[in-house]
C-alpha positions in Angstrom: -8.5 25.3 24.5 -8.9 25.4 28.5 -8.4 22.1 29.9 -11.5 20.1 30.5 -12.2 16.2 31.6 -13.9 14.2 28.9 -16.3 11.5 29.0 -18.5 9.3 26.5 -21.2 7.7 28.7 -23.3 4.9 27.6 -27.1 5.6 28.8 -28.6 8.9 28.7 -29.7 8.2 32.7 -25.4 8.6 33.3 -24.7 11.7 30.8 -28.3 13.5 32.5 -26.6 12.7 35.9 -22.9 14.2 34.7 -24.6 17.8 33.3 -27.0 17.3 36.4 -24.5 17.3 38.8 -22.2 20.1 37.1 -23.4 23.2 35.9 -19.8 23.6 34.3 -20.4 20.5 32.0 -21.7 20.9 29.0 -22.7 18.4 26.5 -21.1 17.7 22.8 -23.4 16.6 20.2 -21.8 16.7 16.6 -19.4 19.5 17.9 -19.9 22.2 14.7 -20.2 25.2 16.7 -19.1 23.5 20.4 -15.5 22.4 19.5 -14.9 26.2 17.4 -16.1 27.6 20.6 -13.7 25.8 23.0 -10.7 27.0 19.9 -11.6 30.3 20.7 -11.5 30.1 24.5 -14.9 31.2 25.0 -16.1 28.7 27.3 -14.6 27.0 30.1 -16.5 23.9 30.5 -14.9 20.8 33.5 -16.1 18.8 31.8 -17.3 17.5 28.0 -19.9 14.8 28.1 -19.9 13.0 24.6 -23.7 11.9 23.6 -22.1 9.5 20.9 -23.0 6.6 22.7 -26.4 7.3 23.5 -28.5 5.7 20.4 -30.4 9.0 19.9 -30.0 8.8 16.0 -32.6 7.9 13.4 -35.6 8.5 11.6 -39.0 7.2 12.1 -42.1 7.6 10.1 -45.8 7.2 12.4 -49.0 8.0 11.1 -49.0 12.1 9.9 -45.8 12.6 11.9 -42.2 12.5 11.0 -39.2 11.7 14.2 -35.8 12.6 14.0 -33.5 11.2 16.9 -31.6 14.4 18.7 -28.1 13.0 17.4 -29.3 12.5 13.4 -26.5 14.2 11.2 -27.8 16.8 8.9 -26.8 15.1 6.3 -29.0 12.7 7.1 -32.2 14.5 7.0 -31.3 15.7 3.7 -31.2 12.2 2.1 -33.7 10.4 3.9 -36.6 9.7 1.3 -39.6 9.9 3.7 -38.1 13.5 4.1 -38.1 14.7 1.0 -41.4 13.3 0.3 -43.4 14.2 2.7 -41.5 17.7 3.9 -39.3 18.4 1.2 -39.0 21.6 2.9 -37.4 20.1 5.9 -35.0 18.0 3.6 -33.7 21.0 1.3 -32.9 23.0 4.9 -30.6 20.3 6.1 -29.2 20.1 2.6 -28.2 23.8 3.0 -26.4 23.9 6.7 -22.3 24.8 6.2 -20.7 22.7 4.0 -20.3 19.0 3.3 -18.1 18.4 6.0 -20.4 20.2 8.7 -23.6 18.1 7.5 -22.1 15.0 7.8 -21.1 16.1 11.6 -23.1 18.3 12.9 -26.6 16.9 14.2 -30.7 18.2 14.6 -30.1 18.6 18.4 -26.8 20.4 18.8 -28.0 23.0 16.5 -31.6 22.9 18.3 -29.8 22.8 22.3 -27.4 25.7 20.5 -30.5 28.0 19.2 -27.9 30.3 16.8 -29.6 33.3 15.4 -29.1 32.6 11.9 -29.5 29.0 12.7 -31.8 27.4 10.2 -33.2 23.9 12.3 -34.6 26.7 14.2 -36.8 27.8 11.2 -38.2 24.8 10.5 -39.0 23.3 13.9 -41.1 26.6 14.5 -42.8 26.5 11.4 -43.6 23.1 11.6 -45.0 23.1 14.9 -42.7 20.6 16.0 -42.6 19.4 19.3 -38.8 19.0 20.9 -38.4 15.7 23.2 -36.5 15.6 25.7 -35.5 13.2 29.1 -38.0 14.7 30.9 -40.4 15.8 28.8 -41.8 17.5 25.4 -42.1 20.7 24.2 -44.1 22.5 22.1 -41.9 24.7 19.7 -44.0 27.7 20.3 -42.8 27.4 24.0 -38.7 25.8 23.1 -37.6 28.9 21.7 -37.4 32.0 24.0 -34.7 34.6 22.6 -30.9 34.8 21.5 -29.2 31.4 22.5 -32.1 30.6 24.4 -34.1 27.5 24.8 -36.7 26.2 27.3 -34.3 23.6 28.3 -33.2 23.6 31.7 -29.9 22.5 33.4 -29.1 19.1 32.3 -31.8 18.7 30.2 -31.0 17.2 27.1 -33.1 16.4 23.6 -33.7 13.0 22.6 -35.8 13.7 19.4 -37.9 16.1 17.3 -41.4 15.2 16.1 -42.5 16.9 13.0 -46.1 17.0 11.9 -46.1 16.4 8.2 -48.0 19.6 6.3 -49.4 19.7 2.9 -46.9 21.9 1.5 -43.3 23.3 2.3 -40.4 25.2 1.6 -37.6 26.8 2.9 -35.6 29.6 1.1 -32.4 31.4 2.5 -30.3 34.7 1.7 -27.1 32.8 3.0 -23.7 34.4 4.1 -21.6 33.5 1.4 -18.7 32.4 3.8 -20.3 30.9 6.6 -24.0 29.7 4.9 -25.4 31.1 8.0 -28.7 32.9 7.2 -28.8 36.7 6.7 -32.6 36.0 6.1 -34.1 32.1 5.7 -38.0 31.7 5.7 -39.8 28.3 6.0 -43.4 27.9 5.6 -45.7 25.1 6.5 -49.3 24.9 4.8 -51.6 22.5 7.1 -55.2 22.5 6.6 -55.9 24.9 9.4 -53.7 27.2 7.9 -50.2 28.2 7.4 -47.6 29.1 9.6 -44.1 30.8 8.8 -40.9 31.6 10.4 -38.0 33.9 9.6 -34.5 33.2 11.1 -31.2 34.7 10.7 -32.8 38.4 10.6 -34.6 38.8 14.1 -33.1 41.1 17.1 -34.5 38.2 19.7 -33.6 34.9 17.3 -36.2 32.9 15.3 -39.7 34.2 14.8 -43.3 33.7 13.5 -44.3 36.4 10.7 -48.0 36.9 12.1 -49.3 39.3 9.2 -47.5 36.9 6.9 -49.5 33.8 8.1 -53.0 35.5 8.1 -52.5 36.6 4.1 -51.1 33.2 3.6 -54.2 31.3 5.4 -56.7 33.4 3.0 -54.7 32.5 0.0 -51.8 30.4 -0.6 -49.7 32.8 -3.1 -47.0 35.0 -3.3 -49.1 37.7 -4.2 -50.8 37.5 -1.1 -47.6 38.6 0.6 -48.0 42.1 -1.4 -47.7 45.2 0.7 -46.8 43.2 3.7 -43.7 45.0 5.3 -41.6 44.4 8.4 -40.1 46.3 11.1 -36.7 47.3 10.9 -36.7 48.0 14.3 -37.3 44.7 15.2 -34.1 43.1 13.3 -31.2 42.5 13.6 -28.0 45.0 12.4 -24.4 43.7 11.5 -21.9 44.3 9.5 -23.5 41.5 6.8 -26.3 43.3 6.2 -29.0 46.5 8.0 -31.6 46.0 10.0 -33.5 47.9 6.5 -32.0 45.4 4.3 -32.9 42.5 6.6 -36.8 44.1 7.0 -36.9 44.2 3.0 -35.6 40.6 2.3 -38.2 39.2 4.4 -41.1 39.6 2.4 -38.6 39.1 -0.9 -37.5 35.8 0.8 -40.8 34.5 1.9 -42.1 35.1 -1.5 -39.3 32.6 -2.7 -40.4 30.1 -0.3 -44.0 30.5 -0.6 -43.6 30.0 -4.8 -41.6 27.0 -4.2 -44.4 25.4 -2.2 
């Protein structure tokens, strides 16, 4: 690690002002990809600004619409019962992320403020429809995410919670990296009565995306068969040494299958 100042304020107002006032700050949330990052000398940051003290954790249940404060753990999500009734989807994602030591650190709005690739928050927030909150405003999910690493956030900007709307049916499956549990491929879907929506992460060239074809079959029937014959690009995904852009196109429409039965 480079050697950075560190501090832990107590109101949002003084850690906005900090990463404000310093575009070399950067903030630390539950620190799961952040401190691995700092290991690995990849960022120089001045300074670290801690958000442990800022009260941004919990869950809140209001009317059709589920809240998750930015600093929840993921482990959290997972077991929260309101969760897993009314978006079991969103609870079996969380249950999924690293390993046990990683979901009891690692929170919704570092992963969300991080937008990884193969993250899978990602996933579920833009099938969802969630809308991200932040200090100065909210944000439509459509609109958050806007390519590799990439948020709608600007400098200093930092998210205080996540409202989900809570859909008739969901799921999330994943083809996970065996080592890391990263995604190769993850799919969620959301049904709501206007229709469905989907997202793929883990396999896109540009990070987390909506499957458009996938969504229109899904709206005229709810099934995995009517997914048949659906393909897509290679072109548009993402090539490693984990798996082909090819193999990535294929598990797609194998993988959103999975989660489509399991809704």
């Amino acid at each position: 690690m480079y050697d950075f100042a560190y501090q832990k304020p107590g109101s949002l107002a003084d850690a906005v002002g900090v990463l404000t006032g310093d575009p070399d700050a950067k903030a630390l949330a539950g620190g799961q990809t952040f401190i691995p990052v700092l290991k690995q000398r990849l960022n120089k940051p001045t300074t670290v600004v801690d958000l442990a003290k800022l009260g941004l954790s919990g869950i809140t249940v209001s009317g059709n619409a589920i809240t998750i404060g930015a600093m929840t753990r993921h482990c959290d999500v997972a077991a929260h019962p309101d969760i897993r009734a009314k978006i079991p989807g969103l609870a079996d994602l969380a249950s999924w992320i690293g390993d046990e030591a990683v979901r009891h650190r690692g929170t919704i709005g570092g992963s969300l403020a991080n937008n990884d690739p193969a993250a899978c928050y990602p996933c579920a927030v833009l099938a969802l429809g969630a809308t991200v909150k932040t200090d100065k405003r909210s944000i439509k999910a459509d609109d958050y995410f806007q390519g590799l690493f990439t948020t709608a956030l600007a400098q200093g900007e930092l998210i205080t919670a996540v409202e989900f709307p809570i859909p008739e049916r969901s799921a999330y499956e994943k083809f996970r990296n065996p080592a890391s549990r990263y995604a190769i491929v993850g799919v969620f879907v959301a049904k709501f009565p206007d229709g469905v929506r989907l997202a793929i992460t883990g396999a896109g060239q540009n990070g987390v995306f909506r499957h458009a074809a996938m969504e229109k079959a899904l709206s005229a029937n709810f099934s995995p068969d009517a997914l048949n014959g659906i393909t897509t690009p290679a072109g548009d995904m993402n090539s490693d040494i984990h798996a082909s852009a090819e193999y990535r196109a294929h598990l797609c429409g194998v993988i959103a299958k999975r989660a489509v039965a399991k809704a």
